[in-house]
Backbone as CSV, one residue per row, in Angstrom:
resi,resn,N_x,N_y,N_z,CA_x,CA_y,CA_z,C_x,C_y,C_z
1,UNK,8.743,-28.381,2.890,7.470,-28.545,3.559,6.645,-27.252,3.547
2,UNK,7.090,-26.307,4.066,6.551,-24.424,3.900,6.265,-24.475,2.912
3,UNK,6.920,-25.087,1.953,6.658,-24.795,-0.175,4.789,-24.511,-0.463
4,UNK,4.119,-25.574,0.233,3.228,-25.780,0.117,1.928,-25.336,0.532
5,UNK,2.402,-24.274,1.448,1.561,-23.227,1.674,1.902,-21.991,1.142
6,UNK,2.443,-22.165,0.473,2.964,-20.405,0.195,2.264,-19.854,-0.835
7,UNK,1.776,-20.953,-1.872,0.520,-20.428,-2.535,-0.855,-19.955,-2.130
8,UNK,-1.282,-21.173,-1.244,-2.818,-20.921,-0.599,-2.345,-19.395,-0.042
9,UNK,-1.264,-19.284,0.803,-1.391,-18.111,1.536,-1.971,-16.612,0.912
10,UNK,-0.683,-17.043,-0.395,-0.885,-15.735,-1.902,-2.152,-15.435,-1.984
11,UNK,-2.609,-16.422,-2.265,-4.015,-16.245,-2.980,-5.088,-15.754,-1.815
12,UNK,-5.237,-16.294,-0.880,-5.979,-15.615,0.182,-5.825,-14.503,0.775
13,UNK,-4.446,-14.046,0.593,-4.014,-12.627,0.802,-4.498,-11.208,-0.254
14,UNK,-4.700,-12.049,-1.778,-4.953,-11.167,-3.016,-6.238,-10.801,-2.685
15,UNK,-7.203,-12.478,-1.947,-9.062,-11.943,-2.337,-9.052,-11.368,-1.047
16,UNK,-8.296,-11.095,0.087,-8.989,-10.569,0.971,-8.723,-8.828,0.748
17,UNK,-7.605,-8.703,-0.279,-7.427,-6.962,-0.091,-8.378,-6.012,-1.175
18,UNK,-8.902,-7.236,-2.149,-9.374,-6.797,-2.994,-11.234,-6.382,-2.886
19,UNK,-11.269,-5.214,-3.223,-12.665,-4.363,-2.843,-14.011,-4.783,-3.280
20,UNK,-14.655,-4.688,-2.504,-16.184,-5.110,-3.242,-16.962,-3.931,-3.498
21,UNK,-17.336,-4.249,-4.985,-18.553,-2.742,-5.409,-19.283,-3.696,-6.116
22,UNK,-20.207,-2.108,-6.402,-21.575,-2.605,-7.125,-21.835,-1.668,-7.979
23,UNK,-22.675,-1.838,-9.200,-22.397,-0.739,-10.283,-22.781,0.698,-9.360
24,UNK,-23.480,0.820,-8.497,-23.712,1.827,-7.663,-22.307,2.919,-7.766
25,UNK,-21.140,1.988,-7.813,-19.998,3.016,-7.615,-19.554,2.541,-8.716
26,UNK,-19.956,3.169,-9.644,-19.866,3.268,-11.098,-19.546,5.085,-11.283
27,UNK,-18.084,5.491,-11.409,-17.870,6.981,-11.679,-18.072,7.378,-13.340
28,UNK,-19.396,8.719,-13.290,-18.941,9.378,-14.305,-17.959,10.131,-14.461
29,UNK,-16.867,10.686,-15.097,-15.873,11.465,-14.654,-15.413,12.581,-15.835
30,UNK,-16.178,13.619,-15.563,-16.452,14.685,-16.460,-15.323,15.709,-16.732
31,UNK,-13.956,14.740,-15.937,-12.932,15.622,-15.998,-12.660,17.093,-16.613
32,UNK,-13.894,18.092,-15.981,-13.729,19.461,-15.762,-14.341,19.711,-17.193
33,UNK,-15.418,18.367,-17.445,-15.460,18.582,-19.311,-15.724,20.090,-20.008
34,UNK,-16.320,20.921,-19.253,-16.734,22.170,-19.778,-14.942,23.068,-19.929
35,UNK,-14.619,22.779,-18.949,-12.652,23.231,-18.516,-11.749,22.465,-19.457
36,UNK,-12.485,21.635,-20.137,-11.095,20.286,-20.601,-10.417,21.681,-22.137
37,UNK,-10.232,21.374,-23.199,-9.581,22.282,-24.312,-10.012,21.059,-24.967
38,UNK,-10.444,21.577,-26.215,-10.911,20.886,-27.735,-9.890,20.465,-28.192
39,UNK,-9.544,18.897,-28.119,-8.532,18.803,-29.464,-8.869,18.791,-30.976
40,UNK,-10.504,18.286,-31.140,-10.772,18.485,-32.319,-12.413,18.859,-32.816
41,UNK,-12.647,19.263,-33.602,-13.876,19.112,-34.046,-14.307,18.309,-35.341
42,UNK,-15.385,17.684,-35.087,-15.799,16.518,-36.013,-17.071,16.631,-36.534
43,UNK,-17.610,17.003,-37.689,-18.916,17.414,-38.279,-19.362,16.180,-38.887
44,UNK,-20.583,16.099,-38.866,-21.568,14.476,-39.916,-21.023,13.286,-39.658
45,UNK,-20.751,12.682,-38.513,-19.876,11.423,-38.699,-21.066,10.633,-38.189
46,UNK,-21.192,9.121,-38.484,-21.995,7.972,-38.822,-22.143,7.616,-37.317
47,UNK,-22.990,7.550,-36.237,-22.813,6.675,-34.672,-23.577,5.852,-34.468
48,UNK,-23.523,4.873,-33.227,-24.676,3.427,-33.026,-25.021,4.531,-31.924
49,UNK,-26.012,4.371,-30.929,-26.308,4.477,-29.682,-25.673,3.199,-29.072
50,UNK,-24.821,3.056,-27.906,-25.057,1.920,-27.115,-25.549,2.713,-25.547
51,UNK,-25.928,1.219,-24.994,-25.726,1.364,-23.430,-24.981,0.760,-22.847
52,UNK,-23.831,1.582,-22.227,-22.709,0.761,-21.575,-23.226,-0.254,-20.534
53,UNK,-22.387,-0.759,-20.065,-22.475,-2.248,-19.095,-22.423,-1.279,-17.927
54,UNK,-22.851,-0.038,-17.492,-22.272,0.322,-16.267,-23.691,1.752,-15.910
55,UNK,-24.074,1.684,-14.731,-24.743,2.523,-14.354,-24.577,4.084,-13.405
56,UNK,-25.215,4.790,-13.486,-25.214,5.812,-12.429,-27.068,6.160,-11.733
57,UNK,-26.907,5.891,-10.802,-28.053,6.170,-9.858,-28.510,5.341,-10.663
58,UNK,-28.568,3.687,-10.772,-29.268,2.739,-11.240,-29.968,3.425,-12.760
59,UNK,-29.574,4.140,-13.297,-30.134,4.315,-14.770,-28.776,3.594,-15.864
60,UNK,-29.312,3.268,-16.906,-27.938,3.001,-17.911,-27.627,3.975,-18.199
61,UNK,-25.977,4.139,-18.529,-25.290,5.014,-19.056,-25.388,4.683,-20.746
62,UNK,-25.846,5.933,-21.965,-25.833,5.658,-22.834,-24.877,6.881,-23.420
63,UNK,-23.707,5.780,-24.740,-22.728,6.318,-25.098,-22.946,6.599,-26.718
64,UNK,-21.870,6.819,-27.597,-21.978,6.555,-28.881,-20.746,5.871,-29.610
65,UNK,-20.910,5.161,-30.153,-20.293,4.114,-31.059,-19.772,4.520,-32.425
66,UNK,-18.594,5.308,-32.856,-18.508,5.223,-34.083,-17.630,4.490,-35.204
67,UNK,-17.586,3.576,-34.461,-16.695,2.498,-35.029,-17.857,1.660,-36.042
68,UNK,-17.940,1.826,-37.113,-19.050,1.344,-37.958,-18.987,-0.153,-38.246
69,UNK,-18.089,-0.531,-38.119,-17.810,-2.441,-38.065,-18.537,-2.926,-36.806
70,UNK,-18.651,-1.805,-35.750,-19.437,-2.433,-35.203,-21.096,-2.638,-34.835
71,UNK,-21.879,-1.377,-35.883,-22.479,-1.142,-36.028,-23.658,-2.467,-36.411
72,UNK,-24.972,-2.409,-35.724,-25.933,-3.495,-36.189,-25.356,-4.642,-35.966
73,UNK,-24.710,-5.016,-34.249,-23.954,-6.204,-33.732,-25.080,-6.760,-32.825
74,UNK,-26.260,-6.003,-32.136,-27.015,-6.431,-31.609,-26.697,-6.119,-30.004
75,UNK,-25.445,-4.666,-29.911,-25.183,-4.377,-28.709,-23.712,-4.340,-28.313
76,UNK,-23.509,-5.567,-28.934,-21.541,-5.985,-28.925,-20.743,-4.802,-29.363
77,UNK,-19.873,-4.402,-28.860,-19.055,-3.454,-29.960,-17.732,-3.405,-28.775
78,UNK,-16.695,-3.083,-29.501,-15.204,-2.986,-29.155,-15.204,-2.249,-28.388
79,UNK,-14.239,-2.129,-27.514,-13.788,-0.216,-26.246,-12.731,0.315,-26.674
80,UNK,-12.974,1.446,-26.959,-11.798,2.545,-27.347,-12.366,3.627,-27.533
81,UNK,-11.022,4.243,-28.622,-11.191,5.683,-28.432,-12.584,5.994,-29.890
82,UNK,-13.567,4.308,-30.044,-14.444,4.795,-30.701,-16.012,5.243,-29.744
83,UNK,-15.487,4.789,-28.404,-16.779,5.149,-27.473,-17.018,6.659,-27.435
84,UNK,-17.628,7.273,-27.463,-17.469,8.816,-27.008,-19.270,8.842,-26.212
85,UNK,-18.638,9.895,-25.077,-19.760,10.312,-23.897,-19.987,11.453,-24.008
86,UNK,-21.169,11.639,-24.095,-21.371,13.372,-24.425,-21.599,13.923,-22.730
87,UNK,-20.886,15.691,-22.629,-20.506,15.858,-21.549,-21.955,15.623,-20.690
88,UNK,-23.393,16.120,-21.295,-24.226,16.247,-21.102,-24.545,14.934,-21.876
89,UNK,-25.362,14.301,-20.774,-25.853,12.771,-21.468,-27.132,13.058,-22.258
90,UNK,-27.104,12.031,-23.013,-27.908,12.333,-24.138,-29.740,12.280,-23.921
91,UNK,-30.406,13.424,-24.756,-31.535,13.321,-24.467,-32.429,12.047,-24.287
92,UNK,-33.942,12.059,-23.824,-34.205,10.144,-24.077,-34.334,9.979,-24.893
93,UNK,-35.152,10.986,-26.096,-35.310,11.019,-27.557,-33.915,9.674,-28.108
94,UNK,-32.981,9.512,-27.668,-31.822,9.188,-28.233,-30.919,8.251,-27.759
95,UNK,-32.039,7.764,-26.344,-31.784,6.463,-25.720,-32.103,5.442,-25.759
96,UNK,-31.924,5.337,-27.303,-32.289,3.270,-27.778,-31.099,2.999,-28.371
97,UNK,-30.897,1.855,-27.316,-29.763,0.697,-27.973,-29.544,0.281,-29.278
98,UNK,-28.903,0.812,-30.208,-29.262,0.292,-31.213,-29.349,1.641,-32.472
99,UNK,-29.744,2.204,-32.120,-30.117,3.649,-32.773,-29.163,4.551,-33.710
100,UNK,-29.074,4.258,-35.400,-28.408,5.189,-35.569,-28.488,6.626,-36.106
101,UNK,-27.663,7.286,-35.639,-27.905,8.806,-35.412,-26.161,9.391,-36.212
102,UNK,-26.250,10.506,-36.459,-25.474,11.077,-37.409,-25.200,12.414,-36.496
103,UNK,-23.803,12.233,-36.008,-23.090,13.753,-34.896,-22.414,14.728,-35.604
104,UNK,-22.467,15.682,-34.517,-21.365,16.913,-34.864,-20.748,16.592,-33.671
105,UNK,-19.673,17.017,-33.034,-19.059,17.068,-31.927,-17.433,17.567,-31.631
106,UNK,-16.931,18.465,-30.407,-16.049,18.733,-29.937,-15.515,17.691,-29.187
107,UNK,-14.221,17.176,-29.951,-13.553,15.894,-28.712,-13.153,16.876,-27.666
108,UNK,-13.058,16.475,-26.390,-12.176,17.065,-25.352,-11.075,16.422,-24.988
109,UNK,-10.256,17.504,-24.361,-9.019,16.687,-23.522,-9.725,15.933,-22.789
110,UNK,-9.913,14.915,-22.512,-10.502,13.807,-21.514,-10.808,12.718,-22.455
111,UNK,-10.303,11.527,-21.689,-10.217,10.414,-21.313,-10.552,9.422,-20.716
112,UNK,-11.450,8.141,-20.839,-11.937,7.291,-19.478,-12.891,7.964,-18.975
113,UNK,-13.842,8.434,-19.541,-15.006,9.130,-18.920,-16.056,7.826,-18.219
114,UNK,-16.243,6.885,-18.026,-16.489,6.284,-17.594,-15.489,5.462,-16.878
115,UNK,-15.663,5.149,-16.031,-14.558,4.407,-14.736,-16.067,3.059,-13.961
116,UNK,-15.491,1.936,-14.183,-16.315,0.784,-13.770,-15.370,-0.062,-13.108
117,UNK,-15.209,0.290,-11.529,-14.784,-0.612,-10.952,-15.054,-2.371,-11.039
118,UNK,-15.736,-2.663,-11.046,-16.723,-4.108,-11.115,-15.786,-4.464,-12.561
119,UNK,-15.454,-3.824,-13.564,-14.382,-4.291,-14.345,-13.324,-4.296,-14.375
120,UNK,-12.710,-3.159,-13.230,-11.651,-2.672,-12.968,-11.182,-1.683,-14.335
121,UNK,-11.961,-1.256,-15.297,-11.684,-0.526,-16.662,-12.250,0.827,-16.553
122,UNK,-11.938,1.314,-17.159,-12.303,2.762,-17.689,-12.102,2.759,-19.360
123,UNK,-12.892,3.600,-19.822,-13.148,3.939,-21.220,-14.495,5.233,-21.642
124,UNK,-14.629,5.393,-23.062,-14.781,6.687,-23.330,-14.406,8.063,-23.344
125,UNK,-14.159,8.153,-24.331,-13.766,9.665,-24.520,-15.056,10.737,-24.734
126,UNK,-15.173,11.793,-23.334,-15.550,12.494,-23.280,-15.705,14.079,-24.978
127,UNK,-17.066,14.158,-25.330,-17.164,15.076,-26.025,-18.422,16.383,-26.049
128,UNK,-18.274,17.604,-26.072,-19.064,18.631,-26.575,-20.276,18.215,-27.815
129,UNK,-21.479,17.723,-27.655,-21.770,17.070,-28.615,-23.044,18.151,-28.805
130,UNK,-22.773,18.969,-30.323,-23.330,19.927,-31.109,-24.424,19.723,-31.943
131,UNK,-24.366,18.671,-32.224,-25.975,17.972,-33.003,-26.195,16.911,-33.077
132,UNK,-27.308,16.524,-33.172,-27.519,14.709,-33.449,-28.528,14.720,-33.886
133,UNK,-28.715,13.727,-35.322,-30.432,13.575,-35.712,-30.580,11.949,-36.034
134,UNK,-31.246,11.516,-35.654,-31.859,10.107,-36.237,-31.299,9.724,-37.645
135,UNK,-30.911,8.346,-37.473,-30.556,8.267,-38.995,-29.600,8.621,-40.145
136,UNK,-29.326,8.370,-40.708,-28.019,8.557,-41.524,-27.979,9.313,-42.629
């Protein structure tokens, strides 16, 4: 007879502990990026502009894409270690969705530079980003 509540209970126990946000608490997380150590440096490589799904002080966060399959998707593109966030976000000159641009850049130790509760995910890899020009 108990059998039969023991689910409803579960489940009302999961949504009540679980937190409510709003992209508002959307963390950038610059993990000490100026402090982090270079694992590599990367000269002329091919990038999209995107704008992540996630904000700070209600502006979009815009990343770079160099995963070239995903390039000219109309916005869509995969999460990994092809996202990269420059420590210093990118000028506006260089904030269109869509946009491709050709980097230099220092990867850093860091990881998950973006943290989006509302997905419960993190992604981007934080980088030192040394040049960028329009175009390929």
């Amino acid at each position: 007879m108990w059998r039969k509540y023991i689910l409803p209970l579960c489940i009302s126990s999961m949504l009540s502990l679980q937190c409510s946000t709003d992209q508002n608490d959307t963390v950038v997380n610059k993990c000490g990026c100026n402090n982090s150590p270079t694992l590599e440096e990367v000269e002329n490589i091919k990038a999209e502009v995107i704008q992540t799904p996630v904000t700070e002080n209600g502006q979009p966060i815009y990343a770079l894409n160099i995963k070239q399959s995903d390039f000219n998707k109309g916005g869509q593109y995969s999460v990994g270690g092809n996202i990269l966030l420059a420590c210093d976000s990118l000028q506006n000159e260089f904030k269109q969705r869509g946009l491709q641009v050709t980097i230099s850049y220092a990867l850093k130790d860091c990881s998950a530079g973006l943290t989006a509760p509302e997905f419960r995910s993190n992604f981007g890899r934080l980088i030192d980003l040394r040049s960028i020009e329009k175009g390929h």
